[in-house]
SEZATI-390163 format. One record per atom (N, C-alpha, C): chain; atom name; x negated, y, z negated. Coordinates in steps of 0.001 Angstrom, whole numbers. Each point is the difference from the previous one (the first is absolute). Example, Ala and Ser with C-alpha at 12.3 -4.5 7.8 and 13.67 -1.06 7.14 Angstrom:
BEGIN
{A, N, {-13190, -5690, -7800}} {A, CA, {890, 1190, 0}} {A, C, {-900, 1200, 0}} {A, N, {350, 1050, 720}} {A, CA, {-820, 1190, -60}} {A, C, {770, 1090, -730}} 
//
This chain:
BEGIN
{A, N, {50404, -10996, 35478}} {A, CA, {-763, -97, -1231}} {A, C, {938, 71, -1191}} {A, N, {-316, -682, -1016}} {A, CA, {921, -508, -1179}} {A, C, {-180, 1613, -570}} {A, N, {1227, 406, -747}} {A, CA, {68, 1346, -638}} {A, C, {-526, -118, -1567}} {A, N, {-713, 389, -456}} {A, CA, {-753, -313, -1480}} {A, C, {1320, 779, -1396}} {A, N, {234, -810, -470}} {A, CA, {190, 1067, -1298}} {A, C, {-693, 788, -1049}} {A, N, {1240, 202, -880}} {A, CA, {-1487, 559, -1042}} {A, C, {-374, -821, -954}} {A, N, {746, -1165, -191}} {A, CA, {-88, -960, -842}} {A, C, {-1326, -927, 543}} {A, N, {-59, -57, 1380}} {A, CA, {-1372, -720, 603}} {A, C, {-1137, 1021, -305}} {A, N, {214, 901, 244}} {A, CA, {-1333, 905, -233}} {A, C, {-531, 67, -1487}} {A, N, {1155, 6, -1154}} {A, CA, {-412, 35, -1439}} {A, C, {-552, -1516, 171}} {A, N, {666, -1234, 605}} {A, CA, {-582, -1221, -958}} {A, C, {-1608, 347, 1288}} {A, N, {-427, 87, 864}} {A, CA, {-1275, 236, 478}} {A, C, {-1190, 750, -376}} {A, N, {778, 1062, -727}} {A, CA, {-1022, 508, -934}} {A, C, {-450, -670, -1135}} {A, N, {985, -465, -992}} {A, CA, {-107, -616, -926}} {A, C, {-818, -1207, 281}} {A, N, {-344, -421, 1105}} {A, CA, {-591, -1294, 730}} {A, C, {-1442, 204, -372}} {A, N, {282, 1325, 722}} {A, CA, {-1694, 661, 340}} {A, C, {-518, 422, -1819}} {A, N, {811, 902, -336}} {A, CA, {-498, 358, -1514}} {A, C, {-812, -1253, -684}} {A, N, {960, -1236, -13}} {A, CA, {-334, -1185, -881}} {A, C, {-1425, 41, 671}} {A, N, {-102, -534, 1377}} {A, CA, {-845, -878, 439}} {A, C, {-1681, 1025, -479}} {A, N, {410, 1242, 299}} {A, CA, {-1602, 1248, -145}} {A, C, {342, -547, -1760}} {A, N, {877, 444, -689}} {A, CA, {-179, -322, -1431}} {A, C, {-525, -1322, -439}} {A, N, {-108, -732, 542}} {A, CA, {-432, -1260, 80}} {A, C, {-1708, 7, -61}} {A, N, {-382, 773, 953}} {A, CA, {-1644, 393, 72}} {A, C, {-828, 915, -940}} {A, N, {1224, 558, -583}} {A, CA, {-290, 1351, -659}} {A, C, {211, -192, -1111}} {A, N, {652, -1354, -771}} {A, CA, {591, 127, -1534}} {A, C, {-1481, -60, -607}} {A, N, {-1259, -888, 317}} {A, CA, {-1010, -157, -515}} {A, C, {-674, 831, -708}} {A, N, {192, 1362, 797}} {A, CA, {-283, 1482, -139}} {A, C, {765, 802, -1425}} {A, N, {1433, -44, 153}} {A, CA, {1037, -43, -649}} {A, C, {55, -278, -1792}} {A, N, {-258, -1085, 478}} {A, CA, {-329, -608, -1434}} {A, C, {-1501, 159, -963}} {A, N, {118, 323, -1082}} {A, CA, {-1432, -107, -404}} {A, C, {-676, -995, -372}} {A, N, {-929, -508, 568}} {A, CA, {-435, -1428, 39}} {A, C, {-1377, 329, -1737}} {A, N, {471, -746, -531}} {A, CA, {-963, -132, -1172}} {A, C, {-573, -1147, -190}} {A, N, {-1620, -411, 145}} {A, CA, {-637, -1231, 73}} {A, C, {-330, -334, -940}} {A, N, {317, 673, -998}} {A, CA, {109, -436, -2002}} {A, C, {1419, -374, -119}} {A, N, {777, -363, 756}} {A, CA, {1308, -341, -477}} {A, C, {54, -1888, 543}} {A, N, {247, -807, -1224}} {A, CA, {-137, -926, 365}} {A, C, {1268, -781, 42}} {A, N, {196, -1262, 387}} {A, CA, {1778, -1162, -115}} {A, C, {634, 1224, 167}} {A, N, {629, 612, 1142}} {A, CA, {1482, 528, 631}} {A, C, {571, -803, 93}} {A, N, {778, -696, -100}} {A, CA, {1159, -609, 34}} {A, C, {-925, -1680, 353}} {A, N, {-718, -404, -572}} {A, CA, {-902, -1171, 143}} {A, C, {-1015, 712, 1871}} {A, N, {-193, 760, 224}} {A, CA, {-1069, 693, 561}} {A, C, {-752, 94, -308}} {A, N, {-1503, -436, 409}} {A, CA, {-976, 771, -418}} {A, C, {-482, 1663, -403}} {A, N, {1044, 390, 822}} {A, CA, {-473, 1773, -113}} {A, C, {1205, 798, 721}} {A, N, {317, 1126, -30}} {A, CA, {1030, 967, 987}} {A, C, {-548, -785, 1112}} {A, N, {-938, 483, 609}} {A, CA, {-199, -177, 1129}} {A, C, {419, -945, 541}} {A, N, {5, -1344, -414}} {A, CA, {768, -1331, 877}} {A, C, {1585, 241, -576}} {A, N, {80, 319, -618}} {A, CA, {1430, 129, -302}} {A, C, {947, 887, 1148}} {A, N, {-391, 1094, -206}} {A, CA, {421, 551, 1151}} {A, C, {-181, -117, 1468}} {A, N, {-1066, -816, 358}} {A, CA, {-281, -1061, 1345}} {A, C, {1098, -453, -16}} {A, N, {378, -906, -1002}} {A, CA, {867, -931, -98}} {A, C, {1190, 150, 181}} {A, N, {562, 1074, -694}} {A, CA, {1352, 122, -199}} {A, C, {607, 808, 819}} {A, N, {-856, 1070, 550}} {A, CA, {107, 715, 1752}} {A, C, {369, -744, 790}} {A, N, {-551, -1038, -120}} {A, CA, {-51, -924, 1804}} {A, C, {2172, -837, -582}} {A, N, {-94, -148, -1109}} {A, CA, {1405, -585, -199}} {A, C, {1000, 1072, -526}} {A, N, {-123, 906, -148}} {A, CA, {1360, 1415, 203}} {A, C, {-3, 347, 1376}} {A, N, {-993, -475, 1325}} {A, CA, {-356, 549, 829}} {A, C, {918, -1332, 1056}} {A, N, {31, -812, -381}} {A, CA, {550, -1157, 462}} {A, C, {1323, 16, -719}} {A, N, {312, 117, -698}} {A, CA, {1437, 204, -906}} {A, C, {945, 1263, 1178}} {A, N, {-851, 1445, -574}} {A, CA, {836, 801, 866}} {A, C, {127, 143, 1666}} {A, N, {-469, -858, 260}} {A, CA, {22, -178, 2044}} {A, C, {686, -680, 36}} {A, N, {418, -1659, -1327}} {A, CA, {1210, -744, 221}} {A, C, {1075, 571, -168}} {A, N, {451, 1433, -685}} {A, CA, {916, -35, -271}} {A, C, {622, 1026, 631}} {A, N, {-921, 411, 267}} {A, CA, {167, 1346, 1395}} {A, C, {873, -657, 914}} {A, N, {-596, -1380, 420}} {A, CA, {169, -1048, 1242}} {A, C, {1487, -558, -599}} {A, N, {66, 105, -906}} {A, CA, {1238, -607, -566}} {A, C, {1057, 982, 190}} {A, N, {-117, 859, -560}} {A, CA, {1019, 1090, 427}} {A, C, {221, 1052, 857}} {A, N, {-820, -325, 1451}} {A, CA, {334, 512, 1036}} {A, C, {-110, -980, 1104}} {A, N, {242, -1553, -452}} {A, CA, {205, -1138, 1175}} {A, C, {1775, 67, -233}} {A, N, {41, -221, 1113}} {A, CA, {1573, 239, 616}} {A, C, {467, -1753, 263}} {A, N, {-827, -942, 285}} {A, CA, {-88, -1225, 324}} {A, C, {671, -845, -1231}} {A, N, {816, -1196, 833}} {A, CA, {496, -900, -845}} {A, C, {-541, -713, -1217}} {A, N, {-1922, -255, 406}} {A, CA, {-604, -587, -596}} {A, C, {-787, 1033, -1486}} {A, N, {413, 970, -109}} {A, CA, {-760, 862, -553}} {A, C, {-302, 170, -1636}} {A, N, {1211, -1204, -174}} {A, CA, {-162, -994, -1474}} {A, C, {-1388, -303, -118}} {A, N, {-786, -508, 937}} {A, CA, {-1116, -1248, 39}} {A, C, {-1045, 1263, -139}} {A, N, {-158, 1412, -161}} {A, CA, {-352, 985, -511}} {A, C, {-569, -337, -1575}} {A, N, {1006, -873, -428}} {A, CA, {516, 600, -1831}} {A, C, {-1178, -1488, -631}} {A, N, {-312, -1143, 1406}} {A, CA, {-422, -907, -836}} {A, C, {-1874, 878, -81}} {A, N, {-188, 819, 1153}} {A, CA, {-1586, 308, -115}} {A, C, {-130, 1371, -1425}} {A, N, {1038, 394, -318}} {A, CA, {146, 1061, -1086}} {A, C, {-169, -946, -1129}} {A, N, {707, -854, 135}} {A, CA, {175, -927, -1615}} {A, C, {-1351, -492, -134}} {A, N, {-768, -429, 1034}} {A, CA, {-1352, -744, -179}} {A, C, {-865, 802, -592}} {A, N, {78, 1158, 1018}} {A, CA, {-927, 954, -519}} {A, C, {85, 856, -1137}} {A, N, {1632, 99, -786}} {A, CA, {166, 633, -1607}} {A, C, {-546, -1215, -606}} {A, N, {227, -1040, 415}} {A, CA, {-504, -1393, -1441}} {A, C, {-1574, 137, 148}} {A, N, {-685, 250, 975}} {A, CA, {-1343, 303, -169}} {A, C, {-459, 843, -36}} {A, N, {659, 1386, -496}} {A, CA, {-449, 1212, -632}} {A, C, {82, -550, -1365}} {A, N, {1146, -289, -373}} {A, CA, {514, -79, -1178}} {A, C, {-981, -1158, -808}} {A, N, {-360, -1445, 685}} {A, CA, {-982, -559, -271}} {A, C, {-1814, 979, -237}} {A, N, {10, 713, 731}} {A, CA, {-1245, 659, 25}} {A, C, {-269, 483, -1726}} {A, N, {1470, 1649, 274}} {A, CA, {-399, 408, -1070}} {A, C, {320, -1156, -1676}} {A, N, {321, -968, 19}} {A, CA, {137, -818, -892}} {A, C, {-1389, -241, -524}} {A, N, {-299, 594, -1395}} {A, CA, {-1108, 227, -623}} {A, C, {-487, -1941, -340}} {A, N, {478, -637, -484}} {A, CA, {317, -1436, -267}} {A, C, {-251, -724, 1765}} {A, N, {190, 796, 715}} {A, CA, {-236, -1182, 1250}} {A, C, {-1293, -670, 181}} {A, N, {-144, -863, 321}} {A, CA, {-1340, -563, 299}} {A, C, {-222, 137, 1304}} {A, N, {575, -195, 677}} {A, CA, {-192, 640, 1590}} {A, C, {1153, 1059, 1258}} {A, N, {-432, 47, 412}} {A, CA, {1021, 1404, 593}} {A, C, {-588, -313, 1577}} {A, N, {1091, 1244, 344}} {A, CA, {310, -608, 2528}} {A, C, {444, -1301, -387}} {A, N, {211, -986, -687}} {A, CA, {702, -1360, 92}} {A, C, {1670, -231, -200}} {A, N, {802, -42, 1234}} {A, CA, {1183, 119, -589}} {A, C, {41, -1287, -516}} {A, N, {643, -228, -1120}} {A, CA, {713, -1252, -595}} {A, C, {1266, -328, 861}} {A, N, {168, -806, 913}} {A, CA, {1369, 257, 416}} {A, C, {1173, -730, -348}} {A, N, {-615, -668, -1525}} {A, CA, {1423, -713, -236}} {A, C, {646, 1182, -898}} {A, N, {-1012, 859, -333}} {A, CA, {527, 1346, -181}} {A, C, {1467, 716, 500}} {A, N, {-706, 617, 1196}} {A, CA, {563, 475, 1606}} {A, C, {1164, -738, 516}} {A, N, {142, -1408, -594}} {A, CA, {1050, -808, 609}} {A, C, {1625, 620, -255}} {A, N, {149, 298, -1301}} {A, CA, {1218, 202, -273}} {A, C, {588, 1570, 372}} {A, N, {-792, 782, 855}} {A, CA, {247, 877, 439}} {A, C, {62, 231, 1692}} {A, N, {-867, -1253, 385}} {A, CA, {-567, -217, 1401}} {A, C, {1189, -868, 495}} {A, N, {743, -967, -686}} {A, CA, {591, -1276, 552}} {A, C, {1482, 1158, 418}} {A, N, {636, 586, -754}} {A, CA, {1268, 200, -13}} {A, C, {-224, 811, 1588}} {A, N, {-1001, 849, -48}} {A, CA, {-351, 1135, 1227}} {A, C, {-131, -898, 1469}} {A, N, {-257, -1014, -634}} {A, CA, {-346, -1166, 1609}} {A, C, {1533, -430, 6}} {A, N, {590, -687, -801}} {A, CA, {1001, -91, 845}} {A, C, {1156, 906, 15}} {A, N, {-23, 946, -718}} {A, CA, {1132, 953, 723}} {A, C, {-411, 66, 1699}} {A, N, {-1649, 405, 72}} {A, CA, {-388, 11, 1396}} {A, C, {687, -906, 833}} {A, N, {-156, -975, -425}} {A, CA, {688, -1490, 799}} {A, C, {1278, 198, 73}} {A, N, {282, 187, -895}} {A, CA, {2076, 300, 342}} {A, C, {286, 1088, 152}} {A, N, {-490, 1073, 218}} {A, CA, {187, 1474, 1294}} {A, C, {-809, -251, 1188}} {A, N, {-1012, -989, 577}} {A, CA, {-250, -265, 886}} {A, C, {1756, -1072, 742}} {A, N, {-6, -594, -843}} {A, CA, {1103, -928, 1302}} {A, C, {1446, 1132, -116}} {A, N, {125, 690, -1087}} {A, CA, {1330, 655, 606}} {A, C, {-673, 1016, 946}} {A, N, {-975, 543, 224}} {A, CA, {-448, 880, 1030}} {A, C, {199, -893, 1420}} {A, N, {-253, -1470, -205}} {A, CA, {175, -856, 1085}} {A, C, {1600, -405, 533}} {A, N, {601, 126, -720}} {A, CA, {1199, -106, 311}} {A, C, {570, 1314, 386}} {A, N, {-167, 1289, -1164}} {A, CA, {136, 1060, 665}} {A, C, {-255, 230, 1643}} {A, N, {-844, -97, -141}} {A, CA, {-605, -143, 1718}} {A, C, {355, -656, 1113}} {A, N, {673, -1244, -458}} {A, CA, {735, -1009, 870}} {A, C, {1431, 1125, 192}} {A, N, {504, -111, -931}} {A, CA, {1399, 962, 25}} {A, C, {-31, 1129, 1050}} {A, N, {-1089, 164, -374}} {A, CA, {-422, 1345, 1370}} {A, C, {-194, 76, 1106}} {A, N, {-396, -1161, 130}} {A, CA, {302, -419, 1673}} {A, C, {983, -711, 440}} {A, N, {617, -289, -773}} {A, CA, {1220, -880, -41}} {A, C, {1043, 1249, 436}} {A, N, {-220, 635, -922}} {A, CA, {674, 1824, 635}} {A, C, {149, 98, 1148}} {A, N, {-1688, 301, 65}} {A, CA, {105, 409, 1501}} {A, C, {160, -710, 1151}} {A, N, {-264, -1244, -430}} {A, CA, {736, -575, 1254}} {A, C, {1705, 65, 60}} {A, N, {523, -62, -1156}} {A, CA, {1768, 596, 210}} {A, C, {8, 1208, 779}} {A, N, {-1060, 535, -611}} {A, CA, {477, 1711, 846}} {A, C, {88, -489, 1264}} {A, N, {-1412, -105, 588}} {A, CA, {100, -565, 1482}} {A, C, {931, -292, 732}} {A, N, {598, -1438, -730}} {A, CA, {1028, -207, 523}} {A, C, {1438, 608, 146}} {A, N, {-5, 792, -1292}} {A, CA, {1509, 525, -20}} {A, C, {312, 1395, 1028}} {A, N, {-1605, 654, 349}} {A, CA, {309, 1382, 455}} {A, C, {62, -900, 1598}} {A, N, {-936, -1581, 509}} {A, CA, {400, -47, 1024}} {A, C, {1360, -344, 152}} {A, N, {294, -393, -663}} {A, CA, {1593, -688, 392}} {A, C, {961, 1648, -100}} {A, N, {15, 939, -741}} {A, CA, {305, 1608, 436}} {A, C, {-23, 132, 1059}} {A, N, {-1394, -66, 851}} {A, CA, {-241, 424, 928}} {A, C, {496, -843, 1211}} {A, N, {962, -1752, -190}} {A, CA, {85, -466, 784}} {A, C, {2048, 497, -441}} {A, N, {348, 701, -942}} {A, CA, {1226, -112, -211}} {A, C, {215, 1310, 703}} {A, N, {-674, 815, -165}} {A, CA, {40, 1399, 1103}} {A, C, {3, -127, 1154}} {A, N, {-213, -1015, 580}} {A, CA, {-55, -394, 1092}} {A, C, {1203, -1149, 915}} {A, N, {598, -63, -1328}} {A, CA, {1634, -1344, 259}} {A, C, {784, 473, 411}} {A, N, {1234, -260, 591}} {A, CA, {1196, 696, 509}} {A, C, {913, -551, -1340}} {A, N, {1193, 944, -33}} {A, CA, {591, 398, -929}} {A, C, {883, -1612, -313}} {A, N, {165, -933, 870}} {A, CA, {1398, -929, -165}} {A, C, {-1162, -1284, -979}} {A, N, {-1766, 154, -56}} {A, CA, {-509, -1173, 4}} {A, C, {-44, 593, -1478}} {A, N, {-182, 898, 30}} {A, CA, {-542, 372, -1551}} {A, C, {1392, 116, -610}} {A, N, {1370, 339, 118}} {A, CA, {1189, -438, -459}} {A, C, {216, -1345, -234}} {A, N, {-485, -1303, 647}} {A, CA, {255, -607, -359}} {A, C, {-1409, -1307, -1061}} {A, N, {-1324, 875, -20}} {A, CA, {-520, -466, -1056}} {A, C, {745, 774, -1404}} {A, N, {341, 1248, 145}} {A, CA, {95, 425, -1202}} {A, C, {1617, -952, -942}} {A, N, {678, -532, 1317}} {A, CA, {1108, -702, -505}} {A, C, {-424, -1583, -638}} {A, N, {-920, 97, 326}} {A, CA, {-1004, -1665, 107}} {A, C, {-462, -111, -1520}} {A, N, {-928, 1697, -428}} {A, CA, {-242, 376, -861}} {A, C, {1334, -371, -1674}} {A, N, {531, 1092, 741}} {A, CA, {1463, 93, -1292}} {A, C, {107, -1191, -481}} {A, N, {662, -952, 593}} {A, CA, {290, -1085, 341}} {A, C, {-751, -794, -1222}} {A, N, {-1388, 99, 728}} {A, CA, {-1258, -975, -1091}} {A, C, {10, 235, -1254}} {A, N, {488, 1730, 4}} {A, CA, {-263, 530, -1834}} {A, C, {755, -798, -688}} {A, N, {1095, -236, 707}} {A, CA, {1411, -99, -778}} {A, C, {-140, -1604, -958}} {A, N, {-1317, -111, 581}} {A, CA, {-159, -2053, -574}} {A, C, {-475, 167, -1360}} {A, N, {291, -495, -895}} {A, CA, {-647, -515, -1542}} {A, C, {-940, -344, 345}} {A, N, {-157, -876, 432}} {A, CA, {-1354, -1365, -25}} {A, C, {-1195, 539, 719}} {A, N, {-1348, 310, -852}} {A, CA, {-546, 900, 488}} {A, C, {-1066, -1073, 931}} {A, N, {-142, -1337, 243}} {A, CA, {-340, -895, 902}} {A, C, {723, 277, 1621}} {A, N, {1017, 166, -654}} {A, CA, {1227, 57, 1574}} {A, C, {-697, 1115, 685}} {A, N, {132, 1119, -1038}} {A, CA, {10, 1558, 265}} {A, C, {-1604, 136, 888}} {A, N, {-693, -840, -475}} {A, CA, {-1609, 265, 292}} {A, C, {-166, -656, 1965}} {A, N, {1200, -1091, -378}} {A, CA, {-413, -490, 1825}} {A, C, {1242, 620, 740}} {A, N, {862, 489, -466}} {A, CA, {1122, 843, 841}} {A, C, {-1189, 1576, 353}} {A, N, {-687, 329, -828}} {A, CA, {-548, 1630, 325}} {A, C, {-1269, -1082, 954}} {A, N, {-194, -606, 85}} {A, CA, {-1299, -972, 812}} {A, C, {203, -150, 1101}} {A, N, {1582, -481, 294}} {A, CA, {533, -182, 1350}} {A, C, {594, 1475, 489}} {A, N, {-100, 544, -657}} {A, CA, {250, 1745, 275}} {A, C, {-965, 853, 565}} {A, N, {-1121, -679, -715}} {A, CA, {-1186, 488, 721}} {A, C, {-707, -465, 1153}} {A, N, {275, -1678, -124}} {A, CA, {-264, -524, 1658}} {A, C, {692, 382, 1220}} {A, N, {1494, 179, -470}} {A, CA, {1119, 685, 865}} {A, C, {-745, 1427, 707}} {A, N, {-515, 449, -1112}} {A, CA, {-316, 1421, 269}} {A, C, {-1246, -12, 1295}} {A, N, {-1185, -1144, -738}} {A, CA, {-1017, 519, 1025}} {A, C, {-87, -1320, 1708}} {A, N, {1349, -537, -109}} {A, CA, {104, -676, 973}} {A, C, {1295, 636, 1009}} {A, N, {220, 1359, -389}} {A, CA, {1367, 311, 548}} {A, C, {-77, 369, 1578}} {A, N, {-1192, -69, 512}} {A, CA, {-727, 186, 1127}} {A, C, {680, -1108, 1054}} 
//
């Protein structure tokens, strides 16, 4: 079983607090039905409907944002941006309508976040290639260990002279099929 910290247990509470505060702000707040245009609202009461359900969606993205460990966790920042431009649209006394993102709005904050995504997705892809590319060297190099532990002393004297030999070349074409035929030497010495 995974060992919890205390950092998981604070953001789980804080999970739970929001979500009961969420049911409970209604209470919270004093709702006055003589109070008219809140922020182009008809009354507290839809206002705070309103603007609950999007601090409530705001702080779970960002929770999610800063405790995703994942490559992709940028693509976090485009559902935050949507949802500040349509708070921010809401309380806009002048708006004529609100929940509507504009997204040519959203664009110049949304576009840059997509493709960084796109270009930390392919170096993650190459990263990744490299990594098996690794490990398949490892593979090979600890077997060939394990086949040099196993050589008598005159065969491996005379790759290592085979070796010297190759360093000693400039031409790093030469150098690449002299260590090639060093290595066929090696696994044909049978």
């Amino acid at each position: 079983m995974r060992h919890f910290k205390l950092k998981d247990y604070i953001i789980s509470i804080l999970i739970v607090s929001v979500a009961l505060l969420y049911f409970f702000v209604d209470k919270l707040v004093p709702i006055d039905s003589k109070t008219i245009n809140v922020f182009g609202f008809p009354d507290t009461e839809h206002f705070v409907y309103y603007s609950k359900m999007k601090f409530l969606i705001i702080f779970f993205s960002m929770t999610w944002y800063l405790t995703c460990q994942h490559w992709w966790k940028s693509a976090i920042l485009v559902i935050i941006t949507i949802e500040l431009l349509k708070l921010i649209t809401a309380l806009n006394v002048n708006s004529e309508y609100f929940d509507e993102i504009d997204y040519i709005t959203s664009l110049p904050i949304t576009i840059p976040i997509i493709l960084v995504l796109i270009f930390v997705s392919k170096k993650i892809n190459t990263y990744s290639g490299s990594k098996k590319l690794c490990s398949k060297i490892d593979t090979e190099i600890d077997n060939v260990f394990f086949e040099l532990q196993n050589m008598d002393k005159t065969q491996l004297d005379f790759l290592e002279k085979s070796y010297k030999k190759a360093k000693v070349n400039k031409n790093k074409d030469t150098y690449k099929k002299q260590l090639i035929l060093i290595r066929d030497k090696f696994y044909n010495r049978q």
